[in-house]
Each structure stands twice: as structure tokens, then as C-alpha cells.
KOLNU-412116 format. One line per field, with one value per residue (C-alpha): residue number from 1; x, y, z. Coordinates in steps of 0.2 Angstrom, whole numbers, plus 5000, padded with zeros to 4 digits. Example, Ala and Ser with C-alpha at 12.3 -4.5 7.8 and 13.67 -1.06 7.14 Angstrom:
% KOLNU-412116
i <- c(1, 2)
xx <- c(5062, 5068)
yy <- c(4978, 4995)
zz <- c(5039, 5036)
END
This chain:
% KOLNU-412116
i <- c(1, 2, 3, 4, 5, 6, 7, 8, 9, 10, 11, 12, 13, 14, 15, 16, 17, 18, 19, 20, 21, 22, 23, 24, 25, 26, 27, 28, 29, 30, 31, 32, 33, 34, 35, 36, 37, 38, 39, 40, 41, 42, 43, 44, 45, 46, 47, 48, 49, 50, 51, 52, 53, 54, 55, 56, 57, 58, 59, 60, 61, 62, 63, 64, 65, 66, 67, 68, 69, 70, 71, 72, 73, 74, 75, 76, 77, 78, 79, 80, 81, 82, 83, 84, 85, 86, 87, 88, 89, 90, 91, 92, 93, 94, 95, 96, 97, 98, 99, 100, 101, 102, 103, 104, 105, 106, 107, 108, 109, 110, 111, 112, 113, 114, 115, 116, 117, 118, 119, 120, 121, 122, 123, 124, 125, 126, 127, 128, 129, 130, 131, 132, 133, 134, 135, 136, 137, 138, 139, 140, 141, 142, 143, 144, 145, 146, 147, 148, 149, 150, 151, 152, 153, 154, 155, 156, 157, 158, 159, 160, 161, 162, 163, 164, 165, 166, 167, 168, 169, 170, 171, 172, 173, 174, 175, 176, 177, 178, 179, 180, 181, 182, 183, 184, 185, 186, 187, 188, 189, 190, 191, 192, 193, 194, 195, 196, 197, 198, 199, 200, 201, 202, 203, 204, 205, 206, 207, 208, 209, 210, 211, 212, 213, 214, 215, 216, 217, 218, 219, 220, 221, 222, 223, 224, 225, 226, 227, 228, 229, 230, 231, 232, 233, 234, 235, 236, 237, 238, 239, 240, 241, 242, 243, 244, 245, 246, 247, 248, 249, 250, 251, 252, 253, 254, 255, 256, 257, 258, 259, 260, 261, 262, 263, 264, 265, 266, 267, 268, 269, 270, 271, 272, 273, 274, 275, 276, 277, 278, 279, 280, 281, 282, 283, 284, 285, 286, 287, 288, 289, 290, 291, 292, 293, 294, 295, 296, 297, 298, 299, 300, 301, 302, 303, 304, 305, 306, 307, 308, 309, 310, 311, 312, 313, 314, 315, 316, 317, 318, 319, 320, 321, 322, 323, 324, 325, 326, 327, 328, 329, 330, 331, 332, 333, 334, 335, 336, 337, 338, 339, 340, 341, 342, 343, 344, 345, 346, 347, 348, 349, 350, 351, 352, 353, 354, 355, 356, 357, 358, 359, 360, 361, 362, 363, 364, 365, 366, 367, 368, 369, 370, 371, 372, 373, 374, 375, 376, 377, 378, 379, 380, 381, 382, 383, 384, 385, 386, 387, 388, 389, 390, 391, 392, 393, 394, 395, 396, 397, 398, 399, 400, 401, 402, 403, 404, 405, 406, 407, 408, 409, 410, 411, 412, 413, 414, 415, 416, 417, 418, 419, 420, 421, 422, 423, 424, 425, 426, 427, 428, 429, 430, 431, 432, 433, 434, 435, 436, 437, 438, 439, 440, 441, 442, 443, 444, 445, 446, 447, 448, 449, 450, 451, 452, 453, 454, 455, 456, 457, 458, 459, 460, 461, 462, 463, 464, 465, 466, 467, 468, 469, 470, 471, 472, 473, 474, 475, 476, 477, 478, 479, 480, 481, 482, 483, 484, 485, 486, 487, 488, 489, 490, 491, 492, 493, 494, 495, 496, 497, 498, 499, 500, 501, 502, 503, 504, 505, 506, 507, 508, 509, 510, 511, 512, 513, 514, 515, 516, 517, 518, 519, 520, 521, 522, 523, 524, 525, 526, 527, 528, 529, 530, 531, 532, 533, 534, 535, 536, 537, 538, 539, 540, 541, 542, 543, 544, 545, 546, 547, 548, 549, 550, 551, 552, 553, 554, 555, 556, 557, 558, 559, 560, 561, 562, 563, 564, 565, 566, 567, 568, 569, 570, 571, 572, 573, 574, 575)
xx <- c(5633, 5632, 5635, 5618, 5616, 5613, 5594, 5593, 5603, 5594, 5578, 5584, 5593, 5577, 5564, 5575, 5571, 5551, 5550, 5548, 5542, 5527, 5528, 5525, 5511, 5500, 5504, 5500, 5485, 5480, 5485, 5476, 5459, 5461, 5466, 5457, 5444, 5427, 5421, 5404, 5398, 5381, 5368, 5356, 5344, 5343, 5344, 5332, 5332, 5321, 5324, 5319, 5339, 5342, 5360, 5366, 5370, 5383, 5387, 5380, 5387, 5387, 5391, 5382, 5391, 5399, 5416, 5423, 5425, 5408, 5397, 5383, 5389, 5379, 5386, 5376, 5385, 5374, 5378, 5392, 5407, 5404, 5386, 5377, 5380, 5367, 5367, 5361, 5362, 5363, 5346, 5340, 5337, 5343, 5345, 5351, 5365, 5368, 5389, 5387, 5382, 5378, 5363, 5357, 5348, 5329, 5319, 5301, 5301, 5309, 5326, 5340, 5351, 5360, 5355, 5337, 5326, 5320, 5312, 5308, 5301, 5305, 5309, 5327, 5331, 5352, 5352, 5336, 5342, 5328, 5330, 5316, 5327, 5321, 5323, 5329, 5315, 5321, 5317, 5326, 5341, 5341, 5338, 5355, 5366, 5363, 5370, 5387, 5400, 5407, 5424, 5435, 5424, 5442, 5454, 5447, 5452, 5452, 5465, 5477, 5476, 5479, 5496, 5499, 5497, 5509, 5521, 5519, 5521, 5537, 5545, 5540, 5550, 5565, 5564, 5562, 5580, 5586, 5578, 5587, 5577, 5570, 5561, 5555, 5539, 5533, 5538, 5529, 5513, 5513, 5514, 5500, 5489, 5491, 5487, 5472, 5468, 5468, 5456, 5444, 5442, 5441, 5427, 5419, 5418, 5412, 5396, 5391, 5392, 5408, 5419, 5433, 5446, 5461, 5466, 5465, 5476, 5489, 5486, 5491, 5506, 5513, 5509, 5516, 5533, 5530, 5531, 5547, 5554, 5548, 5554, 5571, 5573, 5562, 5557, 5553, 5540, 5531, 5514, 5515, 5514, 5500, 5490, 5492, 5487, 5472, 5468, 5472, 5459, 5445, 5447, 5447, 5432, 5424, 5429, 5419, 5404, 5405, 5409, 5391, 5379, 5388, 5374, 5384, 5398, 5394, 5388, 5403, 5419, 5421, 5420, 5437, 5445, 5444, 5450, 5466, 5469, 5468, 5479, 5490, 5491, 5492, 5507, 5517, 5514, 5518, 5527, 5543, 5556, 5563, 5577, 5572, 5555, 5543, 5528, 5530, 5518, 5521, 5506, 5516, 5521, 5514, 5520, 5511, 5513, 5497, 5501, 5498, 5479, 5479, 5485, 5463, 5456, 5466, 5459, 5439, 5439, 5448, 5437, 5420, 5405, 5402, 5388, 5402, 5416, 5413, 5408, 5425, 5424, 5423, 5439, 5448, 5445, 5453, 5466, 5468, 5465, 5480, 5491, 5489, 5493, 5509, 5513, 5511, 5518, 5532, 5534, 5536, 5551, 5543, 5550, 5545, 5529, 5525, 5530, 5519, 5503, 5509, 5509, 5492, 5484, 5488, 5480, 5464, 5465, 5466, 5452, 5440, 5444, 5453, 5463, 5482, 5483, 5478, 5492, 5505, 5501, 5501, 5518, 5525, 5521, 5528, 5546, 5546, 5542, 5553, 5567, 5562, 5561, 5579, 5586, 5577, 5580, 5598, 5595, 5584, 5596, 5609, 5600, 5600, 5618, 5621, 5609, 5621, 5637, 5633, 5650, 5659, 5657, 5654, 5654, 5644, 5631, 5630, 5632, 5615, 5611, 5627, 5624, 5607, 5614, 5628, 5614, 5602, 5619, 5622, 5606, 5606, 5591, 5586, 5594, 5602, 5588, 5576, 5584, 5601, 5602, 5615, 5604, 5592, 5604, 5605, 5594, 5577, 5584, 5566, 5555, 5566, 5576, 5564, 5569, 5586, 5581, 5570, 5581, 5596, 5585, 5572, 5581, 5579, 5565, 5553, 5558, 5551, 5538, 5532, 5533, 5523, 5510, 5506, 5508, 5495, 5482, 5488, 5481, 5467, 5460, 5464, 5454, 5438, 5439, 5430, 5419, 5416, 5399, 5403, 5414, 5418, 5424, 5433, 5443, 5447, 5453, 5464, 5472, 5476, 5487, 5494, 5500, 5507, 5516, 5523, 5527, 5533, 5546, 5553, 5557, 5566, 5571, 5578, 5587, 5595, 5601, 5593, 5582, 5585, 5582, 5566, 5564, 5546, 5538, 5536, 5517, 5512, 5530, 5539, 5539, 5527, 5511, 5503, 5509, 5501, 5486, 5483, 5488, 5473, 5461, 5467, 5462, 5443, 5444, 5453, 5437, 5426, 5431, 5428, 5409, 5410, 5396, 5397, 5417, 5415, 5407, 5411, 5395, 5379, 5371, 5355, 5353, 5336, 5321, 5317, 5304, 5305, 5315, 5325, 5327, 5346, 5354, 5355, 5373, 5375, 5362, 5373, 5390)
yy <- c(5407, 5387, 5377, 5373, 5352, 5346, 5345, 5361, 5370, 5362, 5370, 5388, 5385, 5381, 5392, 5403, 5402, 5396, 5412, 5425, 5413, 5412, 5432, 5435, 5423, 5432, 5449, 5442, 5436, 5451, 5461, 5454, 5452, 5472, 5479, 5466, 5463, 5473, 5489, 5491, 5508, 5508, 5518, 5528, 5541, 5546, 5564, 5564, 5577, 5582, 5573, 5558, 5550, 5547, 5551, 5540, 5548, 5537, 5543, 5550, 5568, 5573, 5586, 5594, 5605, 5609, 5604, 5587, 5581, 5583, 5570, 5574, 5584, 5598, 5604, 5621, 5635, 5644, 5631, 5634, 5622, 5617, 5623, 5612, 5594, 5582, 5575, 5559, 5553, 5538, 5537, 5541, 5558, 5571, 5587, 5600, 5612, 5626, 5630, 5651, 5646, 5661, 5654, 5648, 5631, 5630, 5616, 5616, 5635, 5640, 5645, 5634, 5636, 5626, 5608, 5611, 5595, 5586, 5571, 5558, 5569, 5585, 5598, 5605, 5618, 5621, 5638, 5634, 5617, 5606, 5588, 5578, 5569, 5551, 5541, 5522, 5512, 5495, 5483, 5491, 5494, 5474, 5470, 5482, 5476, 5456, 5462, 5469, 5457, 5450, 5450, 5431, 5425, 5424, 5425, 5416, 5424, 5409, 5400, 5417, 5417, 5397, 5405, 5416, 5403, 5392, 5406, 5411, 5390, 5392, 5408, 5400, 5384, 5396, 5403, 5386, 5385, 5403, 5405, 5404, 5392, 5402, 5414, 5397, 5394, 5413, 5415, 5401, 5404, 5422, 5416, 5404, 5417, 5428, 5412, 5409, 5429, 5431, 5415, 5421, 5436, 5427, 5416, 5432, 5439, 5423, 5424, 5440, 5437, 5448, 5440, 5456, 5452, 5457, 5472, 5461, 5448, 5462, 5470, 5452, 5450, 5467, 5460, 5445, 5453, 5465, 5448, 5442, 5458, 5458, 5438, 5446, 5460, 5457, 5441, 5443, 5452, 5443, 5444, 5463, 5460, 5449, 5459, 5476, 5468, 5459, 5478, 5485, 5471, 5472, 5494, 5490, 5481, 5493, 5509, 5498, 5498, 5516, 5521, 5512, 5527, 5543, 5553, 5545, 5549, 5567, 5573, 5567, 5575, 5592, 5579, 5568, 5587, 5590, 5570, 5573, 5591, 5587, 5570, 5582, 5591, 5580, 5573, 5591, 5590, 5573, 5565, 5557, 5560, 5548, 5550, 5567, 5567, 5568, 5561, 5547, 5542, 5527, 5518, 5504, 5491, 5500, 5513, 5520, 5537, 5545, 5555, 5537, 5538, 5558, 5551, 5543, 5557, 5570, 5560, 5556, 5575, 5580, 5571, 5581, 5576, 5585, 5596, 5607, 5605, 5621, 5631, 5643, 5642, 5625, 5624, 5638, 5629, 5613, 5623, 5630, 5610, 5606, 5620, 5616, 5596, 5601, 5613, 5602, 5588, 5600, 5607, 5589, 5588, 5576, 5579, 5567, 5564, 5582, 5580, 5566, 5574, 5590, 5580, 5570, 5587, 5593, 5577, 5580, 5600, 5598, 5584, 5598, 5611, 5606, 5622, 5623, 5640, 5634, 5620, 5632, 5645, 5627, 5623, 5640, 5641, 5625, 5629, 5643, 5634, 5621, 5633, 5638, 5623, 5619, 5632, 5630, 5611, 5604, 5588, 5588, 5602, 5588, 5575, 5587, 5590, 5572, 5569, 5562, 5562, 5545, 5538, 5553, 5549, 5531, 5532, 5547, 5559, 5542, 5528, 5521, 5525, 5516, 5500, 5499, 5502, 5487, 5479, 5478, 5474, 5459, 5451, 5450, 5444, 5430, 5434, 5427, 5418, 5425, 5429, 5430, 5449, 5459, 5477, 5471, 5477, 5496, 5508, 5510, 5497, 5489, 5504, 5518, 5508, 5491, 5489, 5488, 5473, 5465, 5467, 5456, 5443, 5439, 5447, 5460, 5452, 5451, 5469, 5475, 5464, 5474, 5490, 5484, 5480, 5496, 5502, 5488, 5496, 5515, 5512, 5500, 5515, 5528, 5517, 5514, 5534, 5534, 5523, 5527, 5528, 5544, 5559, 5556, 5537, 5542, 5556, 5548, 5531, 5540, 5552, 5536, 5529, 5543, 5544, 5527, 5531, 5546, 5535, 5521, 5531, 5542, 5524, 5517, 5531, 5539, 5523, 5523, 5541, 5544, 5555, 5566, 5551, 5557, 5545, 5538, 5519, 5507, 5504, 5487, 5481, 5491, 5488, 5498, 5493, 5509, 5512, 5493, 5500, 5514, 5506, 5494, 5510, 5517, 5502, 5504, 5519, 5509, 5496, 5510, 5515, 5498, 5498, 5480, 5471, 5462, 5467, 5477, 5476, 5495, 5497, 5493, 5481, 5487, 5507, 5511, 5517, 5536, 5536, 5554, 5570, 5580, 5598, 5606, 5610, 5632, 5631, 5620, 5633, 5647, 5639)
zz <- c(5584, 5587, 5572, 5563, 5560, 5542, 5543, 5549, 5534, 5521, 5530, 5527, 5512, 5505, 5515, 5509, 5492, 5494, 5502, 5492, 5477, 5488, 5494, 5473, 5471, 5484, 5479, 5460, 5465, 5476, 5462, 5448, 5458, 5465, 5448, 5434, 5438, 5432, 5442, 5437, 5445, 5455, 5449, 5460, 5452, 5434, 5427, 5409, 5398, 5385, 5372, 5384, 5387, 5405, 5412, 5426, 5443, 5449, 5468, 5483, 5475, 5457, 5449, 5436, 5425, 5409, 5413, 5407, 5423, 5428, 5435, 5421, 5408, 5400, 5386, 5385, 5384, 5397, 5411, 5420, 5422, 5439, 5440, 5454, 5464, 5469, 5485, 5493, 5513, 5520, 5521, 5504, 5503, 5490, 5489, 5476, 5480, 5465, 5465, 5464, 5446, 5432, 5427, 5443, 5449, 5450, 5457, 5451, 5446, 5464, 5464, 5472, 5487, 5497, 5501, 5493, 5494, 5478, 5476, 5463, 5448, 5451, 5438, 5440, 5428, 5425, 5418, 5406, 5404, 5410, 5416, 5428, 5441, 5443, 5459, 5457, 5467, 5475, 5465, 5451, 5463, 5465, 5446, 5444, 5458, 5453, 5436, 5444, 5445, 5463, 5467, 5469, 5454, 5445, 5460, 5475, 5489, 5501, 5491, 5491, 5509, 5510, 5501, 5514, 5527, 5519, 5518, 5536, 5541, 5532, 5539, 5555, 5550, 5549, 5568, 5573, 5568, 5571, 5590, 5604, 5614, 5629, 5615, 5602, 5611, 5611, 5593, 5584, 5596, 5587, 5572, 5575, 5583, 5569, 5557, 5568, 5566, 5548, 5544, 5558, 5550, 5533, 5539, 5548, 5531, 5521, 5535, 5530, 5512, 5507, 5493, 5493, 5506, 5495, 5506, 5522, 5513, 5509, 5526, 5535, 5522, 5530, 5548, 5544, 5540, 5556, 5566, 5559, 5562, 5580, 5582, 5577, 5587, 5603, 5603, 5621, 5619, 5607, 5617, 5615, 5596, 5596, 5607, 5597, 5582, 5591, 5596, 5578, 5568, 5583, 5579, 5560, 5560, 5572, 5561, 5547, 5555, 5560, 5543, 5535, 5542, 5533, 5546, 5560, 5554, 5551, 5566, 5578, 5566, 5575, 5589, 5583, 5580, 5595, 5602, 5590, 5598, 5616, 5612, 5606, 5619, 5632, 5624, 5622, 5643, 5648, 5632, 5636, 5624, 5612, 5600, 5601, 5600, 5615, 5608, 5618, 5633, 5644, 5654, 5664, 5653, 5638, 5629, 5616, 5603, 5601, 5587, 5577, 5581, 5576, 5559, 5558, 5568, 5556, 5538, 5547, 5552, 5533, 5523, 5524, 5512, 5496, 5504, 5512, 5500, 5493, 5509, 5509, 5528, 5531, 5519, 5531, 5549, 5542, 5536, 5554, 5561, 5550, 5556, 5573, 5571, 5563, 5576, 5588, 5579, 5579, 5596, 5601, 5589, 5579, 5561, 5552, 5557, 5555, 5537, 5533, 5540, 5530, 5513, 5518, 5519, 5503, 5497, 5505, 5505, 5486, 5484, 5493, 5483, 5466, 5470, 5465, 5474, 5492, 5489, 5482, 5497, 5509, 5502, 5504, 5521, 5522, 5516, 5528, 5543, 5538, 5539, 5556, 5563, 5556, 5563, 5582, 5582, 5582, 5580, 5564, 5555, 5560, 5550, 5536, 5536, 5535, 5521, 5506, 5518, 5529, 5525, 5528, 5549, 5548, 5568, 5572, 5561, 5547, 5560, 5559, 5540, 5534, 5544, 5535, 5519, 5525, 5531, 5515, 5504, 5514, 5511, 5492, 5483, 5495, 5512, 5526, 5536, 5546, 5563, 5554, 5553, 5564, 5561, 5573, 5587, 5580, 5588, 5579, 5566, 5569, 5566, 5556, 5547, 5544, 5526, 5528, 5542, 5529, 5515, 5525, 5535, 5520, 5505, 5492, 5485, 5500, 5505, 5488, 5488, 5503, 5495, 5482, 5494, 5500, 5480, 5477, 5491, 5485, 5467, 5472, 5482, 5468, 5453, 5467, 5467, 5452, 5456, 5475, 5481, 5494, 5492, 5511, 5507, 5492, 5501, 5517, 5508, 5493, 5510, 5521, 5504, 5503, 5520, 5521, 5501, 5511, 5528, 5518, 5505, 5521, 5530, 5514, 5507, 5524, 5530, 5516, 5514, 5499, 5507, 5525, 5541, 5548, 5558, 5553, 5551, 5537, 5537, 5546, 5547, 5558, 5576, 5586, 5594, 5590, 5572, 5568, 5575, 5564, 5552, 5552, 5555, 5541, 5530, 5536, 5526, 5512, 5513, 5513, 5494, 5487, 5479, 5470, 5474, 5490, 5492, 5506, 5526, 5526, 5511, 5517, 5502, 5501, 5509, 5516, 5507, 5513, 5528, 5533, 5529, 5541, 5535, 5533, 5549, 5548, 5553, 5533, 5524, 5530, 5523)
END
């Protein structure tokens, strides 16, 4: 490498340490607004007893029981723990749904079935325990959402992005130097386009009157690394980059939309099943393999791996509303959905993807039916089929052989894992300059093994700051769980953190043989035009959990007032 001049060195001897002083302050910022600030719940109907106290139904489904995890706690001892759930659509209907109660679920005097209307003032008896269910007109509805605080009261999100820009201007300032000179053009235009991106988006959001652009900020914090890894490894293909995450935030903002009307949403799920199964298939036929997997397919100068937009169908078919939670045949197709992914998944060879769907259905499989059963069956099966696997796929049962051995064939079996671990070493706590790394030339160095690039170009620091991003939007969507307005949202948002948690400790953990290499990517940083593009769907559904008031495009601001009923469809009443 040519001898860098004087001015030059002083620029990434201190970038290097602005850096990740800037990386902190947005993550502290995003942190402290996500996590700090107040969650006041929205209130939709009230439940009043007879003694006259009104008991606040908090979501679009509540359950009514003796249980202390109950929506509305009964504490008679003839209602059942999970006696009967509430129910509210998009466009402000309810209906009453007993859970195969002892008692039993009357509406007026007429006993209760499945999805059985009610309306404002209606009796509803839970096993002689009588309440009148009250509607929240819209007047009231305003009165309570002005009282609810707005997020960036405290923590202004345009000012934590103005960080971010600064901290992208300065990793910039350091490919300026480390470029070779054909490749300097194409890679600071990238990082303009994405600078350009994030504040159009930003202003997009400001004109529709939403203050909550934390998980956007730590989205394009990821991206922004994702870039720098792709300026080090490829930087001839840096229009590819831009264009993928063009594609990813035009889909995320599209998912949004879609994800307001809950109806809409309903009726086309069976529909994405069948999207994720015939891209499935259509990848076991003409996938091209890949480092042992064939789940790649190539169109010209694109080549894409479907299996990374299964990852949103799987989660928007998993996450079914609250009406069909406890319909055991409902439970028992997605069962069979999920199998069939994972065989698939598996018949292409692709391990660790397999993996992570397996464990994001547990996390939805158990949000539907609280069951430890169905997950200790689930994980049975698992083991079993993990030993089959193992024994018809060289390849992977190689990987687990070397797992805890990579130094013991430095040049064969542990080649790649003991360069990352080199790798990562070398860059200590601050790194060695972006574009200074030598991992970047190691095969999948840039998707598989991304922390270990991170941890040498930028240093220690950024590469945990990154993990601590994606913690940041796992326990952001966990805490809205409480407060989400929709078992639907709440569901699909806590299954997309859980799979980029999995993802994201396979990557780190894997590269550096801590865990067995699977071979899977770091969420919005590694390389990939398709990964960064699921990865941006998934955060719709991460939007779609936060209920603050005027946080989120994804929640409608003021739902429409009923203006006729649609009766149940039969195939629901029979469930």
C-alpha cells in the first residue's frame, strides 16, 4: 500500500477516534427516547361492573379471565382463568368470543359463541359475573389521545439523525483516503445517496405528523455500516448497494401502509403462505448452489436469495389475530406451514437459515398458544431432524466437527473462522481504518463473517455498538408488547426481533467459533441485496408495535367510527 501523506494520517488517526464516539451518542440517544420515555396505553371501550368501576380495555383483544395475566381480571372464583376475549377490527366493531369457559359467556341473556357481536351497552355475563360493555365514542377518543405523550418531546429525533449524518460525513472522509481511485467517486456518491435517503424519509414523516423515527435512525445506523462493508469489499458495485436499499425503504414504507387496515391484512395471509411456498419451490428447481446451499437464483446481473422475503411472508402468515388464536386447527396448519419451510429450507442445504426460521417459530407458535408442550414437541422434532440432516449433508456435519477445533487446521476445516478471529484481534478497540481490513478478501468475509470485518476496519467498539442496535429494536418491540394496540402487530413485530437476535448471534457467534458456522447474515450490515431488503420489511412490522401517539405511519391516528357490520365469515364460526 502507497505511503499515506501527513494530512491524510491525521484524518484517520482522528476519524478513527470520532467514530465510534459518535456511533455511542446515537444509540444513547435512540435508546433513551425508545426505552424512557412514557407509554401511555390507548384506551378503547370500557368493561363496568356493578359496583359502577369501569375497567379499561386496552387492545383490539382482551382477555377476560381470572388469570393474572388477564386483560380484565375477574377475581370470582366461578370465572375461569382464561374465560373469554374481546375483539375489535379495524373498523370498530367488537365481538365476544367465550374460551371453552366453565361458566359460559352470555351476551344479553343469549349464550356466546365465537365471534358474537356486541355493541355499546350490552350486558355480558362471565359466569354470573355481569358487566355492561361501554363503547369510547370519538370525542372521548380525542380528549384521551391529546393527553398521551408524543415521542422526541425529550430526545428530538431530527438532531440524533443530524448525528448520524455527521458520522456518515466522517466514515466518508476516511474512504476518501483509503479508496483506490477508480472506486472514490462511486463510494462517496453511495454514501451521499443514503444521506439524501435517510432525511427524505425523515421529512416524509415530519409531513404526516409522526415524531417516532428511533427505529428508522437505528435501521440507517445498520445500513450505514452495510455500506462501509460494501465500499471495502466491492466497491465496484456500489450502485447495486444503493439501489437494494432504495428497493428495501420504498417496500418498508409500502408493508406500513398495508399493515394499517388489519381486514386487509387478514383476508390475503393464506395468500402469502402460498407466495413463501411456491418461492420455495421454485428455488429447490432452479437454485444455484452456493457454498453449499442452492437457494440462490440469478436474473442477469442480479442475484437474489428468496428465502430472505420467506423470512416476511413466514412472520405476516404466523402472526394471526386473536379471533383465531385459540382455534386448535388453525394452530396445526401453521404448524404444518412451518414444517414445510424448514424442509425446504432444508433440502436446498440451507442450515442456517433453516435454524433461524425454526427458532422464530417457536416464538410465534408459543405467542399463539402459551403452550410449553407444543414447543417441547417442536424442539423434539427438531433435534431429530437435526440429526438427520447431519448425517445426509457432509458439509454441515463438517462444520460441526470443526466447531471448537478451528485452530486445529488453520488451512482447511477452521480456515475462514480463524482469519475472523485474526481479523477482529487486529482491530482493537478503534480499528484500523475503514478500507484497511485484509478479511474483506476471505470468501463470505462480507456476509457470514461481517463482525469480524467490522471489528478490524472500525474497531471493537462500532462492532458492539451494532449489536446493541439490533438489542435496542429487540427490547423496544418487547416493552410495546404490552402496550400494542393489535395481537397481530404485537406478534409479527416481537417474531421479526427475534429472528434478527437469532441471525445476528449465529453471524457473531459463528464467525467466531463460539458457536457451529452456519453461514447466515448480520441484519442490515452484511452484504446482500436481499437480506437489506428484508431486513427493512421486517421493520414495518417493528413500527407496527409502537402505539405512542403520533410515533408510528404503520397506526392509523384516529380509526373509523362503525358504519355497518359484516357478520363472521362460517369458515371462523366453525374454528
Amino acid at each position: 500500500m502507497p505511503e499515506i501523506p501527513e494530512l491524510s494520517g491525521y484524518i484517520m488517526t482522528g476519524t478513527r477516534y470520532l467514530l465510534p464516539l459518535l456511533a455511542l451518542w446515537v444509540l444513547a440517544r435512540c435508546l433513551r427516547s425508545m426505552l424512557r420515555e412514557r407509554y401511555e396505553p390507548e384506551t378503547w371501550a370500557y368493561l363496568v361492573d356493578a359496583n359502577g368501576a369501569r375497567h379499561p380495555v386496552f387492545h383490539w383483544e382482551c382477555i377476560v379471565g381470572r388469570s393474572r395475566s388477564a386483560d380484565v381480571v375477574l377475581e370470582a372464583p366461578s370465572v375461569s382463568r382464561l374465560h373469554a376475549s374481546l375483539q375489535r377490527d379495524g373498523g370498530g366493531y367488537w365481538t365476544v368470543s367465550d374460551l371453552r369457559s366453565r361458566g359460559g359467556t352470555y351476551v344479553n341473556g343469549d349464550e356466546a359463541g365465537l365471534l358474537t357481536p356486541i355493541a355499546d351497552g350490552d350486558v355480558l355475563d362471565f359466569a354470573g359475573e355481569e358487566m355492561v360493555f361501554q363503547t369510547v365514542s370519538r370525542s372521548e377518543r380525542e380528549w384521551l389521545e391529546r393527553r398521551r405523550t408524543a415521542p422526541g418531546r425529550y430526545v428530538g429525533p431530527g438532531v440524533t439523525l443530524l448525528i448520524l449524518t455527521l458520522f456518515q460525513a466522517f466514515l466518508t472522509l476516511e474512504f476518501t483516503v483509503t479508496a483506490e481511485e477508480a472506486y472514490l467517486i462511486p463510494v462517496c456518491l453511495a454514501f451521499l445517496a443514503l444521506i439524501v435517503l435517510e432525511w427524505f424519509c425523515y421529512l416524509v414523516m415530519r409531513s404526516v405528523r409522526r415524531t417516532g423515527f428511533e427505529p428508522e435512525t437505528l435501521a440507517f445506523f445498520l445500513s450505514t455500516l452495510g455500506t462501509a462493508v460494501a465500499a471495502s469489499s466491492t466497491p465496484g458495485d456500489m450502485l447495486r448497494q444503493v439501489l437494494f436499499l432504495c428497493v428495501g425503504v420504498a417496500l418498508f414504507f409500502f408493508l406500513g401502509w398495508w399493515l394499517r387496515d388489519l381486514r386487509r391484512v387478514k383476508a390475503v395471509r393464506w395468500l402469502a403462505a402460498l407466495m413463501a411456498m411456491g418461492l420455495l419451490a421454485v428455488t429447490i428447481v432452479l437454485g444455484e448452489v452456493r457454498g453449499g446451499s442452492g437457494s440462490w437464483l440469478n436474473f442477469g446481473a442480479f442475484t437474489v436469495q428468496p428465502s430472505e422475503i420467506v423470512k416476511v411472508l413466514y412472520i405476516y402468515t404466523g402472526a394471526a389475530t386473536l379471533d383465531r388464536l385459540f382455534a386448535r386447527r388453525n394452530l396445526i396448519v401453521f404448524i404444518l406451514f412451518s414444517a414445510v419451510c424448514v424442509c425446504a429450507l432444508a433440502l436446498m442445504g440451507d442450515f442456517g437459515t433453516a435454524l433461524v426460521f425454526f427458532a422464530t417459530f417457536l416464538v410465534i407458535a408459543f405467542m399463539r398458544s402459551g403452550s410449553f408442550a407444543t414447543l417441547f414437541l417442536a424442539v423434539g422434532g427438531a433435534v431429530m431432524a437435526g440429526f438427520l440432516v447431519l448425517s445426509v449433508k457432509p458439509y454441515v456435519a463438517e462444520r460441526f466437527m470443526t466447531w471448537g477445533h478451528a485452530w486445529e487446521d488453520v488451512w482447511d476445516s477452521g480456515y475462514q473462522q480463524t482469519h475472523a478471529m485474526s481479523a477482529a484481534a487486529s482491530g482493537g478497540l478503534f480499528g484500523r481504518g475503514a478500507g484497511e481490513g485484509s478479511l474483506v478478501n476471505i470468501t463470505a468475509a462480507d456476509t457470514d463473517m461481517v463482525f469480524a470485518v467490522l471489528s478490524e476496519e472500525l474497531g471493537l467498539i462500532i462492532a458492539v455498538l451494532a449489536m446493541l442496535a439490533v438489542i435496542a429494536l429487540a427490547l423496544f418491540a418487547v416493552r410495546n408488547a404490552a402496550r400494542g394496540r393489535s395481537t397481530f402487530y404485537v406478534i409479527a413485530g416481537c417474531a421479526a426481533v427475534s429472528l434478527m437476535m437469532v441471525q445476528m448471534g449465529l453471524n457473531i457467534f459463528g464467525s467466531l467459533d463460539i458457536l457451529p458456522f452456519t453461514g447466515v447474515t448480520f441484519p442490515f450490515v452484511s452484504r446482500g441485496g436481499t437480506s437489506l431488503v428484508s431486513c427493512w420489511m421486517l421493520l414495518s412490522f417493528i413500527k407496527a408495535t409502537d402505539t405512542r401517539r403520533d410515533a408510528s405511519f404503520v397506526v392509523s391516528r384516529e380509526p373509523k367510527e362503525p358504519e355497518y357490520y359484516d357478520e363472521p365469515e362460517a369458515e371462523e364460526a366453525e374454528e
